[in-house]
C-alpha positions as CSV (number, residue, x, y, z in Angstrom):
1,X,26.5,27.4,10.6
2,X,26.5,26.2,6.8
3,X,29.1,24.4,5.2
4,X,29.9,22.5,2.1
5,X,29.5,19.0,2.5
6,X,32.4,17.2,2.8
7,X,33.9,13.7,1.9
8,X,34.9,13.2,5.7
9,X,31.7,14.1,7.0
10,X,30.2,10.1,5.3
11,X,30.3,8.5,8.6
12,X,28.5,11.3,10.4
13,X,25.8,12.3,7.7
14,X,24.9,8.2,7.8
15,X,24.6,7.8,10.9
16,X,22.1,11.1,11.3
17,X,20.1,10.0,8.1
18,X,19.7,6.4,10.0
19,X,18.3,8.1,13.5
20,X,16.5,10.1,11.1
21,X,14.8,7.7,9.3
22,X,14.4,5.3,12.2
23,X,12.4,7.7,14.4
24,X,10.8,10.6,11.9
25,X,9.8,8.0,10.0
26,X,8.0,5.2,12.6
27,X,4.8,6.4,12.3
28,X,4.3,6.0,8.0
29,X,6.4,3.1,7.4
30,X,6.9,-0.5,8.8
31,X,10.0,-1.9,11.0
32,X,10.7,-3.6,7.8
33,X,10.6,-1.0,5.4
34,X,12.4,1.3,7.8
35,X,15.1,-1.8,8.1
36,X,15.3,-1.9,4.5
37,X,15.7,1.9,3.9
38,X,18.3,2.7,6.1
39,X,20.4,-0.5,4.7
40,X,22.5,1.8,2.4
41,X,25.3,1.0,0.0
42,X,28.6,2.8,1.4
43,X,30.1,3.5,-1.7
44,X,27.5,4.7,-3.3
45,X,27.0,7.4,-1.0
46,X,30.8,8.5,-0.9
47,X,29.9,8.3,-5.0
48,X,27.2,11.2,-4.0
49,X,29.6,13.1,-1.9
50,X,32.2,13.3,-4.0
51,X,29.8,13.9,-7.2
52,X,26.5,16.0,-5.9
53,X,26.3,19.9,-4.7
54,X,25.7,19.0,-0.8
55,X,25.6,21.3,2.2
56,X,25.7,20.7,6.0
57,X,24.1,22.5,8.9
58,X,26.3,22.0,12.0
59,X,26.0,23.4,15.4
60,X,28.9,22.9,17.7
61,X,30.8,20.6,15.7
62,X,28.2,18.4,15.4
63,X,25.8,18.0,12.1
64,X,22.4,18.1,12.7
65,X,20.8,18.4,8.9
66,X,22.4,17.7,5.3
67,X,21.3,18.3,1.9
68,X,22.6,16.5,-1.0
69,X,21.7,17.6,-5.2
70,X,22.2,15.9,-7.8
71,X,22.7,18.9,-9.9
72,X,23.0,16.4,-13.4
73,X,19.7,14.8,-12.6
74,X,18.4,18.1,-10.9
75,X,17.2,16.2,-8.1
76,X,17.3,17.2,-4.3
77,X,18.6,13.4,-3.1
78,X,19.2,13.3,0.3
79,X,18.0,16.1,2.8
80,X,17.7,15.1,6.9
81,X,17.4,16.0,9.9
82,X,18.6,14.6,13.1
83,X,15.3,13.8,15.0
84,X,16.9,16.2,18.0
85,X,16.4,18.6,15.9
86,X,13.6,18.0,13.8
87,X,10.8,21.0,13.4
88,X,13.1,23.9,14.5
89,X,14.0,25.2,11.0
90,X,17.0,23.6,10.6
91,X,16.0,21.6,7.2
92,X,14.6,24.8,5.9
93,X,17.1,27.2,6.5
94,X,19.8,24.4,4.9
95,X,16.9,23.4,1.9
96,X,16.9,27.6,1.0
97,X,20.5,28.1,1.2
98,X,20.7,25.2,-1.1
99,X,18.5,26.8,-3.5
100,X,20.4,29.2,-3.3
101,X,23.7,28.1,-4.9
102,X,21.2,25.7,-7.3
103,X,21.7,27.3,-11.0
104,X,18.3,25.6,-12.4
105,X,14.9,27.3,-12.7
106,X,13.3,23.9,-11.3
107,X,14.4,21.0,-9.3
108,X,12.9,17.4,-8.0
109,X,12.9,15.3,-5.5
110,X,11.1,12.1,-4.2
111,X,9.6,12.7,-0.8
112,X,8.8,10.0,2.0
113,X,5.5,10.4,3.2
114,X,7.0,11.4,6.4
115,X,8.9,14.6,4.3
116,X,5.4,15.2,1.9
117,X,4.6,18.4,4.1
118,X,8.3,19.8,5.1
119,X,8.1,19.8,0.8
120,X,5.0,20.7,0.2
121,X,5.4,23.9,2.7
122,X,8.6,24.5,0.9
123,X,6.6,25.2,-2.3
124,X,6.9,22.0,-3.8
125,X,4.1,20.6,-5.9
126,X,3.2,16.4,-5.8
127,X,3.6,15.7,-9.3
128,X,2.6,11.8,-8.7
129,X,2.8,9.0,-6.2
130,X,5.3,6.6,-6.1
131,X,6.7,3.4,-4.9
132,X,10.1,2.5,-4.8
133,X,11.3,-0.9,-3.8
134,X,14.1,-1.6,-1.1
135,X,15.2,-5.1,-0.5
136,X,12.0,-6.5,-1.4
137,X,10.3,-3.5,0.9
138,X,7.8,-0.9,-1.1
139,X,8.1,2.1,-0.1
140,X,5.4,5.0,-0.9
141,X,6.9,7.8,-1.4
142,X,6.0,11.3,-4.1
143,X,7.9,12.8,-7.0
144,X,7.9,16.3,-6.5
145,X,8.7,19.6,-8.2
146,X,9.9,23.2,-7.3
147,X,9.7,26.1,-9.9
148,X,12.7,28.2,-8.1
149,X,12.3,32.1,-9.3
């Protein structure tokens, strides 16, 4: 089932984006860049709860993808998957419902290298590569783009 994202669902969403990241993401990035990406700031998260167009995908009570948009920026921020649950159409069925309820005709996001194909088979196009620095960790990642019809 698909549901709004809510504010009490911040201790569950970080936990699934830190298994997430932790094991999808072993094979492209180092312990210490891993380390350093999933040592988030609380508050600014609950800032994107509270501010950005998110959605979850929950199965028995129990959230197994999100999606978070910063509709000002028109950038898809956060979107995981529990690594349970990872390649079963999960992200995809929450990333086009999200698209969905998106009122632009184009939209952004910055894809790990571990997320470059989920995108890219979503109809995103790599507009550049990109590092982005994370307590003193670079991190490769890509700025992509969706034209959305």
């Amino acid at each position: 089932m698909i549901r709004k994202l809510d504010i009490k669902d911040l201790a569950s969403c970080i936990k699934l984006f830190k298994q997430s990241v932790s094991t999808l993401c072993k094979n492209d990035y180092t312990k210490e860049q891993i380390h350093a990406w999933i040592n988030i700031d609380q508050k600014v998260w609950e800032e994107k709860f509270q501010n950005q167009l998110g959605f979850v995908y929950e199965e028995k009570g129990q959230i197994i993808s999100f999606i978070s948009i910063n509709l000002e920026e028109k950038t898809l921020d956060l979107c995981f998957t529990h690594g349970n649950y990872a390649h079963q159409g999960y992200g995809k069925a929450l990333l086009e419902f999200a698209l969905k309820n998106y009122p632009y005709s184009e939209i952004y996001t910055f894809a790990s290298l571990s997320a470059k194909n989920f995108f890219l088979k979503a109809g995103f196009k790599i507009i550049k590569e990109n590092i982005a620095i994370r307590d003193q960790q670079e991190l490769k990642n890509f700025l992509m783009k969706k034209e959305i019809n």
